[in-house]
C-alpha positions in Angstrom: -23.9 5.3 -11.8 -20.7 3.9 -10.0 -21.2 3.1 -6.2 -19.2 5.4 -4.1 -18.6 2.3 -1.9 -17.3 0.3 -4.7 -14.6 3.0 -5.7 -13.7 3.8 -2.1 -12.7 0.0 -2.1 -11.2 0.1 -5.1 -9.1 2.8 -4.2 -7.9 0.5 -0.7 -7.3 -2.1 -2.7 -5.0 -0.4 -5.1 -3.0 1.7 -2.5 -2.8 -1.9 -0.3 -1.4 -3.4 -3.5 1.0 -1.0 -3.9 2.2 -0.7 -0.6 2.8 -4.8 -0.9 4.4 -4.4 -3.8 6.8 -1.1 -2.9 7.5 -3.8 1.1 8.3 -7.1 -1.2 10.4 -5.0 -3.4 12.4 -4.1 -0.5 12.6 -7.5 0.9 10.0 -7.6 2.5 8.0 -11.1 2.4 4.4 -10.4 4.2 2.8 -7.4 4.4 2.3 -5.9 8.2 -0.8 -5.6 9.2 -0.6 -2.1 9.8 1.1 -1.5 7.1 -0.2 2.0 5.5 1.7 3.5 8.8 5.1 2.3 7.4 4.5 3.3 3.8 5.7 6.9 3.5 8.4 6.2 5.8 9.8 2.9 3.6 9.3 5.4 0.7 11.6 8.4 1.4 14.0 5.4 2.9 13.6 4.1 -0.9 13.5 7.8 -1.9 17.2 8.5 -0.5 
């Protein structure tokens, strides 16, 4: 049985990764705090 909890954190993790990765590719350093706001807005910039 795999804890819901456990994959719901999981899944943060990953997308929090990714979004760190996708800001330091773009010259980024540190991630913002509130960073999941910026995300699909740094991604279409990437995007265009």
């Amino acid at each position: 049985m795999i804890d819901p909890l456990l994959t719901y954190v999981e899944q943060r993790l990953s997308r929090d990764l990714d979004a760190a990765l996708t800001l330091r590719s773009l010259g980024f350093a540190r991630p913002l705090p509130h960073m999941r706001r910026y995300v699909p807005r740094v991604r279409l910039r990437a995007a265009r």
